[in-house]
C-alpha positions in Angstrom: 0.0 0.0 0.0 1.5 3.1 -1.3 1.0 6.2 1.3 1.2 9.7 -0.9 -0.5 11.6 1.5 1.3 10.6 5.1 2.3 14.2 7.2 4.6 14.9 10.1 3.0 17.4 12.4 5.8 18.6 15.0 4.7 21.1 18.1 7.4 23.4 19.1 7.2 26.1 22.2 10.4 27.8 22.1 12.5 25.2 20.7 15.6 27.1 19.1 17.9 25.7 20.2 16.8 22.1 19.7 14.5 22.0 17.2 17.6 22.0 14.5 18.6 18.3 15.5 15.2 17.6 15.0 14.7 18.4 11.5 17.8 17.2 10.9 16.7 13.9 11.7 13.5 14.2 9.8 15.2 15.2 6.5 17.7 11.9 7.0 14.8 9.8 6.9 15.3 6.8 4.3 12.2 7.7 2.9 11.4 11.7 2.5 8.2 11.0 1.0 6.3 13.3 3.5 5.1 16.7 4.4 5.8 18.6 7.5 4.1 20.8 9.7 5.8 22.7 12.5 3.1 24.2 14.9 5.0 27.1 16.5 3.1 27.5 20.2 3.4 31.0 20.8 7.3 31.2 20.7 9.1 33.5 22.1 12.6 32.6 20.8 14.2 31.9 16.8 11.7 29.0 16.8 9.6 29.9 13.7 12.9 31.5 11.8 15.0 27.7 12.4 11.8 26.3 10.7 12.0 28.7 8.0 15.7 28.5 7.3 15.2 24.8 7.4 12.0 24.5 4.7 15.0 26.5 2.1 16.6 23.1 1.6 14.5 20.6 2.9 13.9 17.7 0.6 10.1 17.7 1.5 7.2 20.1 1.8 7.4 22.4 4.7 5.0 24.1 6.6 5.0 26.2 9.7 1.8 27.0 11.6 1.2 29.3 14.4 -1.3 28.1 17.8 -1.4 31.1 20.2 -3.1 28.5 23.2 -1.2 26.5 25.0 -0.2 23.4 25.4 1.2 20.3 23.2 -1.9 18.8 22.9 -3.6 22.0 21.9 -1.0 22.3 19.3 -0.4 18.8 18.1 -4.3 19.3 17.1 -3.8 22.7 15.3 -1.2 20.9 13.5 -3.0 17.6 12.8 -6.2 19.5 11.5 -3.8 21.7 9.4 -2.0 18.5 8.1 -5.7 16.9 6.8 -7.2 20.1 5.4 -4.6 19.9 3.3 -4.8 16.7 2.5 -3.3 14.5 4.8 -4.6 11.0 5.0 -1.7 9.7 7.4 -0.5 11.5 10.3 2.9 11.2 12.1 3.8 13.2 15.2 7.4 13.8 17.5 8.4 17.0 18.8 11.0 19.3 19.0 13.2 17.6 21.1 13.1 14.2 19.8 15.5 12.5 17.4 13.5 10.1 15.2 15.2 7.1 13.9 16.1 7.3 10.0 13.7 4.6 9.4 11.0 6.2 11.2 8.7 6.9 7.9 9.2 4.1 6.1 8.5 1.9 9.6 5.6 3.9 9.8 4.0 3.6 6.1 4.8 0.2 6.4 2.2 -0.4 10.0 -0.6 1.8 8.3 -0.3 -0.6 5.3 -1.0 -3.8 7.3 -4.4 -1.6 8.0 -3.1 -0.1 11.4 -4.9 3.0 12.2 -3.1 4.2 14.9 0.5 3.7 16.0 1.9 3.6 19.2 6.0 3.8 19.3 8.8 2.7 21.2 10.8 6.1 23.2 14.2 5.5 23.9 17.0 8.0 25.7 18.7 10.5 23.6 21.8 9.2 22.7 23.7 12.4 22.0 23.2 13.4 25.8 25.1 10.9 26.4 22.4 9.2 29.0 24.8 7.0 31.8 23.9 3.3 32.2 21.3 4.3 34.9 19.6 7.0 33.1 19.7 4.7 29.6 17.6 1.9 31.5 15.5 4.3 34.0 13.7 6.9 31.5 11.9 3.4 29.8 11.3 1.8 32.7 9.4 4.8 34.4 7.6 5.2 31.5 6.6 1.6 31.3 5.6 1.3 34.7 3.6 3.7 34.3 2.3 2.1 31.6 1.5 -1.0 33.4 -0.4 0.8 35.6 -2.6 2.3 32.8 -3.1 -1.1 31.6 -4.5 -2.7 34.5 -6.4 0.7 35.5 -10.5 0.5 35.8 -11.3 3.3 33.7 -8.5 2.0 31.1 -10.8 -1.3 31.0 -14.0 -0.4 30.5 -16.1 -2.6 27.6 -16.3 0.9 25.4 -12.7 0.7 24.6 -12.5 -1.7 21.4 -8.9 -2.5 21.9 -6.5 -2.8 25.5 -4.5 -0.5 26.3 -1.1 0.2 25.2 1.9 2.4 26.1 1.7 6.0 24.1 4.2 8.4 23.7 2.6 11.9 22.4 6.8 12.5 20.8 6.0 9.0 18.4 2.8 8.4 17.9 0.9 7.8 14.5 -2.6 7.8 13.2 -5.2 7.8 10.5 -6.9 11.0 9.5 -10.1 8.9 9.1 -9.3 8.0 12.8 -8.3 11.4 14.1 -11.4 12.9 13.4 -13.7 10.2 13.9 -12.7 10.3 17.5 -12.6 14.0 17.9 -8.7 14.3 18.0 -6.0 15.4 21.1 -7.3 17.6 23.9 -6.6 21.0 23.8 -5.7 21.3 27.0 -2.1 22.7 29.0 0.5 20.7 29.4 0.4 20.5 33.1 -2.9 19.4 32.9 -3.3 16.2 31.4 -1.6 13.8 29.1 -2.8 14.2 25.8 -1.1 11.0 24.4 -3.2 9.1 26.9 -6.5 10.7 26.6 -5.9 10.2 22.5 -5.3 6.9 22.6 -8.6 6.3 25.0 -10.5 8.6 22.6 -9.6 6.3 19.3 -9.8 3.0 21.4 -13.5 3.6 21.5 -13.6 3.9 17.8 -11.0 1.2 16.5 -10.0 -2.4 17.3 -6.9 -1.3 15.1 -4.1 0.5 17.3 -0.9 -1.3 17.3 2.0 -0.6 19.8 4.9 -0.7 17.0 8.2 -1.4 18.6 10.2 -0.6 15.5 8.7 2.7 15.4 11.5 4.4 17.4 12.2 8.2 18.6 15.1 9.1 20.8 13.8 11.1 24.0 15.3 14.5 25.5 16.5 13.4 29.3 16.0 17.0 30.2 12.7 16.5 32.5 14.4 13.5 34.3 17.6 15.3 34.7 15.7 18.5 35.9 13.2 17.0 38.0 14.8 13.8 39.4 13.2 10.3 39.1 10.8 10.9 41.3 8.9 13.8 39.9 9.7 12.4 36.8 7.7 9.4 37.4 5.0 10.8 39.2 4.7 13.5 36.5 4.2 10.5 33.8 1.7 8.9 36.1 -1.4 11.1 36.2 0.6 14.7 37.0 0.9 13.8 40.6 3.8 16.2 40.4 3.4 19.4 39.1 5.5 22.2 40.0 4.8 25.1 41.8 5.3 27.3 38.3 3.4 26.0 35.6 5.9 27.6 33.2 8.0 25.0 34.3 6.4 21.8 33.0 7.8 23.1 29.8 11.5 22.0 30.7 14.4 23.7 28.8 
């Protein structure tokens, strides 16, 4: 199954000085047959001008957007809706401090055309922060245990959901745009509010038995919050925001 039409929709909130590694990685994919979207959050930085240096010599279509609410969710939406209006039938998302792998793409195209309609991939430490042995094996397995905790949870298992649950990462997700809007899309809500990868997933469980948790699907992770917050916070961040901090502002760790 040929996919002509798959998108990459990438929210950034003041993201300058990372967001180049990003799109490096994107235009080293094996297979460049996709558009992008950057969704530009309401920066206050060089966020929107790295994009537009960028789209000058990137081998693919480029777009930026601009979502004055915020939150990730809020603008992974603005840049999913963006992405299908304009024709999108296959939708990709990381953000702007991820690294995906150069087979991301093709990995991807190749899930939606065994009739996945959403994808669910694997998040492993940044390699060039050169994560320590503790930090390479603790940032997955917070995240997992939290994810086993969402798996087992009530409200995760009630007989609307179509499918179980699996462990979602908002930075490597993918999904249909017949899917996207059939189940109304990612929250627009703040970051320190909720998790919008999890309340997406639970929104297109109840509309598809076809959500795959793709393990080849693969995006290196910033260890930024972890090595801000401690593992701790970290975890308890990832499981339900039973950390916030005491500024807001700072859920959005540079």
């Amino acid at each position: 199954m040929e996919l002509t039409n798959l998108w990459v929709v990438v929210p950034a909130y003041n993201e300058a000085a990372a967001i180049g590694a990003t799109l490096a990685a994107l235009a080293a994919q094996h297979d460049t047959g996709f558009a992008l979207v950057v969704v530009d959050n309401a920066s206050t930085d060089r966020t929107a001008d790295a994009v537009r240096d960028f789209a000058r010599t990137a081998p693919f279509r480029v777009e930026l957007a601009r979502e004055e609410l915020p939150g990730a969710g809020t603008a992974a939406d603005t840049g999913f809706r963006y992405a299908i209006a304009a024709g999108a039938t296959h939708l990709l998302r990381t953000d702007a401090d991820c690294l995906p792998a150069p087979d991301w793409t093709a990995v991807a195209k190749a899930e939606f055309g065994r009739g996945a309609e959403m994808l669910c991939g694997r998040s492993v430490p940044r390699r060039d922060e050169g994560p320590g042995l503790l930090e390479a094996r603790l940032l997955p397995a917070l995240i997992r245990l939290t994810s086993l905790y969402g798996r087992y949870r009530p409200s995760h298992r009630h007989p609307r959901y179509r499918t179980p649950y699996v462990l979602c990462h908002g930075h490597n997700l993918g999904i249909t745009a017949g899917l996207y809007l059939r189940c109304g899309g990612a929250l627009r809500v703040p970051l320190h509010e909720r998790s919008e990868d999890v309340a997406l997933l639970n929104r297109a469980r109840e509309h598809s038995d076809r959500i795959v948790r793709a393990e080849r699907l693969v995006v290196q992770n910033s260890l930024r919050r972890l090595r801000s917050w401690g593992p701790r916070r970290t975890l308890l961040w990832y499981w339900d925001r039973r950390y916030l901090p005491a500024d807001t502002a700072e859920a959005h760790v540079r």
